[in-house]
KEBA-50176 format. One line per field, with one value per residue: x, z, y of N, C-alpha, C, O in turn; chain. Coordinates in nm, 2 decimals, decimal comma. Example, Ala and Ser with C-alpha at 12.3 -4.5 7.8 and 13.67 -1.06 7.14 Angstrom:
% KEBA-50176
n.X: [1,32	1,28]
n.Z: [0,78	0,71]
n.Y: [-0,57	-0,22]
ca.X: [1,23	1,37]
ca.Z: [0,78	0,71]
ca.Y: [-0,45	-0,11]
c.X: [1,32	1,29]
c.Z: [0,78	0,79]
c.Y: [-0,33	0,00]
o.X: [1,42	1,34]
o.Z: [0,85	0,80]
o.Y: [-0,33	0,11]
c: [A	A]
//
This chain:
% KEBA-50176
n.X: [-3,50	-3,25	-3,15	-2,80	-2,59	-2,51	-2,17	-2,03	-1,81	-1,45	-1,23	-0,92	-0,67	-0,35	-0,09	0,15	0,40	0,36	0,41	0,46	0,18	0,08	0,20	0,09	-0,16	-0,15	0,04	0,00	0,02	0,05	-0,26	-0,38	-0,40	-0,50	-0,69	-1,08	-1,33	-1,38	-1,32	-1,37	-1,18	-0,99	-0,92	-0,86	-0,67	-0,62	-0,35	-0,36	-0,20	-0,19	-0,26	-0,60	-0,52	-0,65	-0,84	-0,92	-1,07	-1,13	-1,33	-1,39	-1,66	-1,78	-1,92	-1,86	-1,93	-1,86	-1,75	-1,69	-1,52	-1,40	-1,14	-1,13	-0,86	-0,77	-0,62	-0,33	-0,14	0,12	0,31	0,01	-0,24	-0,53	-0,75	-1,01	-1,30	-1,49	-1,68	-1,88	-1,83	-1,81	-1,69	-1,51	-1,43	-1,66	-1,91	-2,12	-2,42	-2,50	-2,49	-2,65	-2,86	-3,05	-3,11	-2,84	-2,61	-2,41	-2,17	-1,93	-1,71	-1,47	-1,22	-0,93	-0,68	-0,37	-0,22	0,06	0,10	0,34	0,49	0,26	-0,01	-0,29	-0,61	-0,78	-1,14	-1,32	-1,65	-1,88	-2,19	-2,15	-2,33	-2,53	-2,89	-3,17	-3,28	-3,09	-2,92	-3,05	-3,09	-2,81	-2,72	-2,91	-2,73	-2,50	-2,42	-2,43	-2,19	-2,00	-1,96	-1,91	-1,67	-1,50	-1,46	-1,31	-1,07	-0,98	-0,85	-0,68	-0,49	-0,42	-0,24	-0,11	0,05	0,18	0,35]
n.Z: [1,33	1,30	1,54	1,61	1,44	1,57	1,57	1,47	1,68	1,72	1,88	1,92	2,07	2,00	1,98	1,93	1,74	1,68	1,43	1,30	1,27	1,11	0,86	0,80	0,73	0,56	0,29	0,01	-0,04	0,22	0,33	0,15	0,27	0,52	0,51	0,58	0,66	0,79	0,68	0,37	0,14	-0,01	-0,36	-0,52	-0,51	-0,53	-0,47	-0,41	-0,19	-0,10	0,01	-0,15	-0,32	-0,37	-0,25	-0,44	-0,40	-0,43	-0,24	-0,18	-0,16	0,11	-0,06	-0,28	-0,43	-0,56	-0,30	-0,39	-0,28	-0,18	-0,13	-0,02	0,01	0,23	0,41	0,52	0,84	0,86	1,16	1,26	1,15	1,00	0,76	0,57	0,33	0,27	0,07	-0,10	-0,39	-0,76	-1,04	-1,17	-1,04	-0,95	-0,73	-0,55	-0,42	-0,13	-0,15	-0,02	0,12	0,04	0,21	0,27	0,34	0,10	0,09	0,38	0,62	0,72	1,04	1,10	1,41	1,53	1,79	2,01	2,29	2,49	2,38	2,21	2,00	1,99	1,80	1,67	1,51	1,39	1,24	1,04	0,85	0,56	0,43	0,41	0,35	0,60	0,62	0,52	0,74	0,98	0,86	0,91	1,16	1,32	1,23	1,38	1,53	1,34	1,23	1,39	1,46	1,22	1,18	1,37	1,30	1,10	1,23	1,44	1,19	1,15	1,38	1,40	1,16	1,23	1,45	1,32	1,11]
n.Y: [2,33	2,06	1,79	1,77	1,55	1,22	1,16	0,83	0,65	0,46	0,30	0,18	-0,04	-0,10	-0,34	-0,24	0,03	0,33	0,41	0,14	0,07	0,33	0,27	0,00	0,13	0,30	0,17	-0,01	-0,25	-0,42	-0,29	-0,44	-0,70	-0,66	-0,53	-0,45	-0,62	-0,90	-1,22	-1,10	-1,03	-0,84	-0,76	-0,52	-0,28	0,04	0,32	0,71	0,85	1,10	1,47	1,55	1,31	0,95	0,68	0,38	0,10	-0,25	-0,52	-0,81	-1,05	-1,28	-1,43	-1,39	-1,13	-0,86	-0,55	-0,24	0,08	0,38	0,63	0,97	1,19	1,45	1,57	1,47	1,38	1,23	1,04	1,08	1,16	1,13	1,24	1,22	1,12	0,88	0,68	0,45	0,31	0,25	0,06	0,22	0,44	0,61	0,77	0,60	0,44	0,33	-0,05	-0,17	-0,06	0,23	0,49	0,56	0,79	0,91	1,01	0,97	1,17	1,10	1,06	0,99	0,90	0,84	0,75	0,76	0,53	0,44	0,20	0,07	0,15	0,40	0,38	0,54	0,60	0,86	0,91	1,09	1,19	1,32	1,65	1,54	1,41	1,44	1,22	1,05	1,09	0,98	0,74	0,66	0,73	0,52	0,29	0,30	0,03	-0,19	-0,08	-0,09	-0,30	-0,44	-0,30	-0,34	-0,61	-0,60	-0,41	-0,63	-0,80	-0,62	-0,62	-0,85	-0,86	-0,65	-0,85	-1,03	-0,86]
ca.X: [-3,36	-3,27	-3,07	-2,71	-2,59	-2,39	-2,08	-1,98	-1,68	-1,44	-1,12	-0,85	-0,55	-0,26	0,05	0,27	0,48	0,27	0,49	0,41	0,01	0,04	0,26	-0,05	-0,26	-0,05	0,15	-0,08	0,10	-0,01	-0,37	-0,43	-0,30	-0,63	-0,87	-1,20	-1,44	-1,33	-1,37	-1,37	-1,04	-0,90	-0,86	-0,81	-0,63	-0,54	-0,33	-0,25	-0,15	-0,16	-0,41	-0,65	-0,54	-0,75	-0,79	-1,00	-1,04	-1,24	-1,35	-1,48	-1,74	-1,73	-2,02	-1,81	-1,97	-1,79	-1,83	-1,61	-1,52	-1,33	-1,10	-1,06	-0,74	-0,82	-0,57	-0,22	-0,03	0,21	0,19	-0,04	-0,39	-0,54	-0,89	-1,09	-1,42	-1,52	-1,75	-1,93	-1,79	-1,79	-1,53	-1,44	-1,44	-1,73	-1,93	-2,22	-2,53	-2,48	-2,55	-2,83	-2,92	-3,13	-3,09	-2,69	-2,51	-2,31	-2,04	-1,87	-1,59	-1,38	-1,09	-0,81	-0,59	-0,30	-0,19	0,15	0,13	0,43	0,52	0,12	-0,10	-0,41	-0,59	-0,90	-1,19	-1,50	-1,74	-2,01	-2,23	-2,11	-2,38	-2,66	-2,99	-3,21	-3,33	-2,95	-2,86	-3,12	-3,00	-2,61	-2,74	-2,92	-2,64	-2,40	-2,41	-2,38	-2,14	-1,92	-1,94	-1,82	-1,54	-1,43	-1,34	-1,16	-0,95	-0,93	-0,76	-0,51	-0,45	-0,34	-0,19	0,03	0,12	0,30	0,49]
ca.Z: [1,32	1,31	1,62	1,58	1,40	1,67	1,51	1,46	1,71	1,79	1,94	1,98	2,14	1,94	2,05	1,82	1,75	1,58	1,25	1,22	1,28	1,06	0,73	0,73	0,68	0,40	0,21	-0,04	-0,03	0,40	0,31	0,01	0,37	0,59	0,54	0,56	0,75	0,81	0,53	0,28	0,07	-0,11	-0,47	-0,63	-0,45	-0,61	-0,36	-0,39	-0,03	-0,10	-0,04	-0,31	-0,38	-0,38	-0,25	-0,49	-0,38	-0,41	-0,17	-0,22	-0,02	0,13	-0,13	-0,42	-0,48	-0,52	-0,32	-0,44	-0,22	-0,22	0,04	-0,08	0,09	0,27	0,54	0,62	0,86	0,93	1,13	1,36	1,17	0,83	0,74	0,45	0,27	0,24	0,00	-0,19	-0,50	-0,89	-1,06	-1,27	-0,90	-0,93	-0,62	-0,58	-0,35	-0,04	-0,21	0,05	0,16	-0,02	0,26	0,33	0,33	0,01	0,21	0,52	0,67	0,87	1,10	1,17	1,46	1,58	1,89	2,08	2,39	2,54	2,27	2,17	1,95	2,01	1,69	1,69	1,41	1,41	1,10	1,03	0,72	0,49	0,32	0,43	0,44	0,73	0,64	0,53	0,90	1,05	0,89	0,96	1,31	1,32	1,19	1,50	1,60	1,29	1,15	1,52	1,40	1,08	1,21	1,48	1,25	1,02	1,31	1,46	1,13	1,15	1,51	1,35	1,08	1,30	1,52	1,18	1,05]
ca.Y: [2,29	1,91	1,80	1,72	1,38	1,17	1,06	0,72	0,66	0,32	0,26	0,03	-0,03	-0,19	-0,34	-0,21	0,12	0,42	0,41	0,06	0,10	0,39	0,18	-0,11	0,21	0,38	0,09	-0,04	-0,40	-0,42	-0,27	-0,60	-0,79	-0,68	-0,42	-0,54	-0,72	-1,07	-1,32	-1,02	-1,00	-0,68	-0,78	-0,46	-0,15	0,17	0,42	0,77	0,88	1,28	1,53	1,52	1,19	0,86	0,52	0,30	-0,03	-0,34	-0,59	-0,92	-1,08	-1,41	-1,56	-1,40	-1,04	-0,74	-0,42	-0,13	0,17	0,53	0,71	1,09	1,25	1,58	1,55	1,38	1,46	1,12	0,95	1,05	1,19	1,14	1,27	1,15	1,12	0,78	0,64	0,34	0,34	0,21	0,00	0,32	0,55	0,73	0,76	0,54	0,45	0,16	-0,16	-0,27	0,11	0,37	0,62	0,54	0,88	0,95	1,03	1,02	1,25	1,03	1,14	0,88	0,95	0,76	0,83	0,69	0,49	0,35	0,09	0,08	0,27	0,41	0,38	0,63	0,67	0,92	0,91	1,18	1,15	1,43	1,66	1,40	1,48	1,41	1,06	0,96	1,13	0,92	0,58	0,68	0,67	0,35	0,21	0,25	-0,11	-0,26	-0,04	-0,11	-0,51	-0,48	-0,22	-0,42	-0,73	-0,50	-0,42	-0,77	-0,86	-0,54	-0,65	-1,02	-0,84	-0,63	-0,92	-1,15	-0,84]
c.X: [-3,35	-3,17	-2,91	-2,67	-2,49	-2,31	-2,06	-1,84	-1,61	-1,28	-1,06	-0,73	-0,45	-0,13	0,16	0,29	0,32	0,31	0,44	0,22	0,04	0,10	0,11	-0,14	-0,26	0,02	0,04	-0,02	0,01	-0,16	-0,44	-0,43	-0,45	-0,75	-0,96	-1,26	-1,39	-1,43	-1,39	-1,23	-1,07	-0,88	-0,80	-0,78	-0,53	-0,51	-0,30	-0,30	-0,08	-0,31	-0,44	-0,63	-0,65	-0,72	-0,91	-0,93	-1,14	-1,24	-1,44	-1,53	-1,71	-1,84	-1,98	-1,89	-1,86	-1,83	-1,68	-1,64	-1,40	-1,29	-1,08	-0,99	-0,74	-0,68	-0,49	-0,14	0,04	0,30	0,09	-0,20	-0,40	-0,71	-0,92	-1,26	-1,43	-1,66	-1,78	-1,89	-1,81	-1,67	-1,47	-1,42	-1,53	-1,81	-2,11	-2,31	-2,45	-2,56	-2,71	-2,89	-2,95	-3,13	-2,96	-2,65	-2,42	-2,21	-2,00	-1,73	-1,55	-1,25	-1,02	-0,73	-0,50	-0,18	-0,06	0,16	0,21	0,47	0,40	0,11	-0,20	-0,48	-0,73	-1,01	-1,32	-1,56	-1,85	-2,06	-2,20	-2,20	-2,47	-2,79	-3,05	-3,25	-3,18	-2,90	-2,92	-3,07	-2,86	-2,67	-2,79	-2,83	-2,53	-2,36	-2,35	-2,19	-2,01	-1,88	-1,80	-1,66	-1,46	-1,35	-1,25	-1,04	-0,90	-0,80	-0,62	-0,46	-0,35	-0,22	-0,05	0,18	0,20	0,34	0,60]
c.Z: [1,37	1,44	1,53	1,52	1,52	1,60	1,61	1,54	1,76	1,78	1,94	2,01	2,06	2,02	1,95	1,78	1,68	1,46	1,24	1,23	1,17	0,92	0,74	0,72	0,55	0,29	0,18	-0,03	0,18	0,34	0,22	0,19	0,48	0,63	0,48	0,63	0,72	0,75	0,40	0,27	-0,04	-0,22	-0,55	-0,53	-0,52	-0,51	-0,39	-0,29	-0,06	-0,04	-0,17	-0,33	-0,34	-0,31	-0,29	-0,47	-0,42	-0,32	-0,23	-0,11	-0,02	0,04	-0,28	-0,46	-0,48	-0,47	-0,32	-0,29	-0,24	-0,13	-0,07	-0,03	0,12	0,33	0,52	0,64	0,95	1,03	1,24	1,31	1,03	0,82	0,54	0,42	0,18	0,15	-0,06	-0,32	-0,65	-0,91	-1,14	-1,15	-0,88	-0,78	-0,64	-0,45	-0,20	-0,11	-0,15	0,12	0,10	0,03	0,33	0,30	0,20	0,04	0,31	0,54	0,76	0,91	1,16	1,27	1,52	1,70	2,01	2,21	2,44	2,33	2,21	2,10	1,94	1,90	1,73	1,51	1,48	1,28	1,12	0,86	0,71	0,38	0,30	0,46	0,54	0,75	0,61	0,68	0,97	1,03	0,92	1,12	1,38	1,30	1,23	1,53	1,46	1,19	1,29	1,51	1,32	1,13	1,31	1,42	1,14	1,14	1,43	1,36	1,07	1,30	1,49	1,25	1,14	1,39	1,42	1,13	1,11]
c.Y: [2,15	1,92	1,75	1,60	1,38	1,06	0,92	0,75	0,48	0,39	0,15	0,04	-0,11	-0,23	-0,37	-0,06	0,17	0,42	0,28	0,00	0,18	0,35	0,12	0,00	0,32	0,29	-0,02	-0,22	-0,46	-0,40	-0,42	-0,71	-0,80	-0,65	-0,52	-0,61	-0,86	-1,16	-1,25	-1,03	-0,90	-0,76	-0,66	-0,35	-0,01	0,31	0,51	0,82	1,03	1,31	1,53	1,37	1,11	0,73	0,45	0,15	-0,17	-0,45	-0,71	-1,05	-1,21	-1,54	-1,46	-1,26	-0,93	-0,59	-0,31	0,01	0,28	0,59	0,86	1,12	1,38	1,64	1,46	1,43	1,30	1,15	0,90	1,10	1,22	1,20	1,25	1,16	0,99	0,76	0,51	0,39	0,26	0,15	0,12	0,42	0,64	0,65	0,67	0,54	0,35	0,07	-0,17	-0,16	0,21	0,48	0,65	0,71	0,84	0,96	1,10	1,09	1,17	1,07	1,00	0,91	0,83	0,80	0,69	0,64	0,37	0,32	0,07	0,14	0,28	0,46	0,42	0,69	0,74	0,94	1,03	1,17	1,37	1,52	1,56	1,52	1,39	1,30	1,00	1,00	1,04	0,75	0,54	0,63	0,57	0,28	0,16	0,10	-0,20	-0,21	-0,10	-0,24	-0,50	-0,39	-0,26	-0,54	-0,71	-0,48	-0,50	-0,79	-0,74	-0,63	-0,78	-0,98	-0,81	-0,77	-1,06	-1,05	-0,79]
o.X: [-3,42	-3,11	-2,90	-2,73	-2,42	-2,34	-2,07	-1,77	-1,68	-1,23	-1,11	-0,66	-0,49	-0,07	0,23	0,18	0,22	0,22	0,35	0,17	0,02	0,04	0,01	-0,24	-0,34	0,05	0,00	-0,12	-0,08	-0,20	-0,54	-0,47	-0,50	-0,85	-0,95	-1,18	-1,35	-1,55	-1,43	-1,16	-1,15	-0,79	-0,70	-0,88	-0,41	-0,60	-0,18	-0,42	0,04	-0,42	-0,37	-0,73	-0,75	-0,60	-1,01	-0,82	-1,26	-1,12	-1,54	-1,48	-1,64	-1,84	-2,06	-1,95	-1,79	-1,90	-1,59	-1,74	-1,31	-1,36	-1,03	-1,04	-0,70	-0,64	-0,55	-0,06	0,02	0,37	0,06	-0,29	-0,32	-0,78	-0,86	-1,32	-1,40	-1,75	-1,68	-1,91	-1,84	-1,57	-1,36	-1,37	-1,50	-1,80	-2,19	-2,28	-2,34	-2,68	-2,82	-2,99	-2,87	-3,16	-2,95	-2,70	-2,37	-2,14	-2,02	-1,63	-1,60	-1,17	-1,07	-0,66	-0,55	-0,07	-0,08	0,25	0,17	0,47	0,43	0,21	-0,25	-0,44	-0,79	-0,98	-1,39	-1,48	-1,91	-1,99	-2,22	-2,18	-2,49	-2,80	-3,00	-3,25	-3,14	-2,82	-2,85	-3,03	-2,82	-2,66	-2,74	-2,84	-2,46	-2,24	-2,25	-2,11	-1,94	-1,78	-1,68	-1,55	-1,35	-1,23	-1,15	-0,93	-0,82	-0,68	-0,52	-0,36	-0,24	-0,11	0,05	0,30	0,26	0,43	0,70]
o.Z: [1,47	1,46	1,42	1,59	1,57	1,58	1,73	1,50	1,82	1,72	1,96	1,97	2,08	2,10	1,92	1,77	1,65	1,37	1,16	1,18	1,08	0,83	0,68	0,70	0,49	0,19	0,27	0,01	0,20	0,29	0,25	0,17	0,51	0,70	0,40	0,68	0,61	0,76	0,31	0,37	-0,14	-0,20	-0,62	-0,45	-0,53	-0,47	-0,43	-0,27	-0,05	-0,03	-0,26	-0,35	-0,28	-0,31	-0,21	-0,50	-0,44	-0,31	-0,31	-0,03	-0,10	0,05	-0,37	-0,57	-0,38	-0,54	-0,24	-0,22	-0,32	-0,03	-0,18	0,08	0,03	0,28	0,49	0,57	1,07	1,02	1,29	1,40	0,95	0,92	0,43	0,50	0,06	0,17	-0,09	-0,36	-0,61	-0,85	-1,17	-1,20	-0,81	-0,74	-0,73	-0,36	-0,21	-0,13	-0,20	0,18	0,10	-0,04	0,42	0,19	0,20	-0,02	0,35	0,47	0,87	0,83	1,25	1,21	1,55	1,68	2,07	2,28	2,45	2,23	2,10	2,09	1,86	1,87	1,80	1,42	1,57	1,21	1,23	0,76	0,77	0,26	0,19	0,52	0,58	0,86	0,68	0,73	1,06	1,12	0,94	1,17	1,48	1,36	1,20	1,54	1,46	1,12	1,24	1,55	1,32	1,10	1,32	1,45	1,11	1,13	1,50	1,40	1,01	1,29	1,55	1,25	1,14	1,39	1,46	1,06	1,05]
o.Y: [2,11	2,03	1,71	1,51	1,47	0,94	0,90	0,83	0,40	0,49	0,04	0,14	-0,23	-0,16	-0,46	-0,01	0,10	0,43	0,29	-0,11	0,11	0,41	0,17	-0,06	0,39	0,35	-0,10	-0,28	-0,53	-0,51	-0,47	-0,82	-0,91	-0,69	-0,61	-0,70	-0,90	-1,18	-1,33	-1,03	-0,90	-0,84	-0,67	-0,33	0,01	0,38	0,50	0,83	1,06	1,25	1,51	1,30	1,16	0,68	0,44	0,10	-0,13	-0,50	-0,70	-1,11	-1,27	-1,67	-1,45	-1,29	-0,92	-0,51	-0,32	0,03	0,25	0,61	0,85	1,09	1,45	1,75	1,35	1,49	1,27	1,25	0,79	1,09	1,28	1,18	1,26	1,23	0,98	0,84	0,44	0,50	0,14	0,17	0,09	0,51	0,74	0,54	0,69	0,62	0,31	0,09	-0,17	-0,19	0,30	0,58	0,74	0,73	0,73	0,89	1,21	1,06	1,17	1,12	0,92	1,00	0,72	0,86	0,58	0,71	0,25	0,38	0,05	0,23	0,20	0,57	0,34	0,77	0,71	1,00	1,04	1,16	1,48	1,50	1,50	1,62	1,28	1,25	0,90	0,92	0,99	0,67	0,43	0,52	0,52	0,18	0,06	0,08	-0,28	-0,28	-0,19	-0,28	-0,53	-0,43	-0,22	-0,58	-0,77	-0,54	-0,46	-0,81	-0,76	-0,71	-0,81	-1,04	-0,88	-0,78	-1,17	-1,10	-0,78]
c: [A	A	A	A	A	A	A	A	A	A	A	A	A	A	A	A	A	A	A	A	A	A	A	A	A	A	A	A	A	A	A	A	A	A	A	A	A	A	A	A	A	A	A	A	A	A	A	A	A	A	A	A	A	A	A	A	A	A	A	A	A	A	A	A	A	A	A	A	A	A	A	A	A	A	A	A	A	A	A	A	A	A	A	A	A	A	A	A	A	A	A	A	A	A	A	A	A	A	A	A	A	A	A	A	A	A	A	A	A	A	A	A	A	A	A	A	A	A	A	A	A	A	A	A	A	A	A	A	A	A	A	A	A	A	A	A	A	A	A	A	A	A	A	A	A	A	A	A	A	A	A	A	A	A	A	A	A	A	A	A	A	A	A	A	A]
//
């Protein structure tokens, strides 16, 4: 028996209400505004914001490539906890590989929580690869550090985002 995978977890503290942390994460107009690793821009975002629904999007890198990705909608319960099944995706939405990864997880289960302090909001993700085998479990877990980069300047540029609307 393999040991357990150790989810992916980050945190952040916002200084701004819970409803409006949880709009830039629902209201496809906000979302074109910051998701994304810093110097990547959202060109294409397709939202539906149900269970079952979808969020196809695309991202475009800072030397002009595009990488496509997929939220599936498991879970919402506004506006304090969303759960999902993230993915690399196609420009048509089918599910695809990690560009620069052969043993990336197909997909991850992530749990969004948003949690009210004071005037703040404490904005909580955990990732687990979904239906991985043991070598995509193995590179999910290597991947802690860089995956903690890139998710940190994603939520730099909500943190900027919040503080101009």
């Amino acid at each position: 028996m393999s040991n357990p995978v150790k989810p992916f977890v980050i945190s952040r503290l916002f200084a701004a209400p819970r409803e409006k942390v949880w709009q830039a994460w629902t209201d496809r107009a906000q979302l074109l505004q910051w998701f994304g690793p810093k110097g990547f821009k959202m060109t294409t975002a397709n939202l539906d914001l149900r269970p079952g629904g979808t969020f196809h999007y695309c991202l475009e890198t800072p030397d002009g490539k595009e990488l496509w990705g997929k939220f599936s909608y498991r879970e919402i319960q506004a506006p304090e906890r969303m759960v999902l099944v993230s993915s690399f995706s196609d420009a048509g939405g089918g599910i695809t590989r990690h560009p620069f990864s052969a043993t990336w997880p197909l997909e991850m289960l992530s749990t969004s929580t948003f949690t009210g302090e004071g005037n703040q909001t404490r904005f909580s993700l955990e990732c687990l690869p979904l239906n991985a085998t043991e070598a995509e479990c193995h590179t999910f877990e290597q991947a802690h550090e860089g995956m903690k980069q890139g998710w940190t300047g994603t939520l730099d540029q909500l943190a900027a985002h919040l503080k101009q609307s």
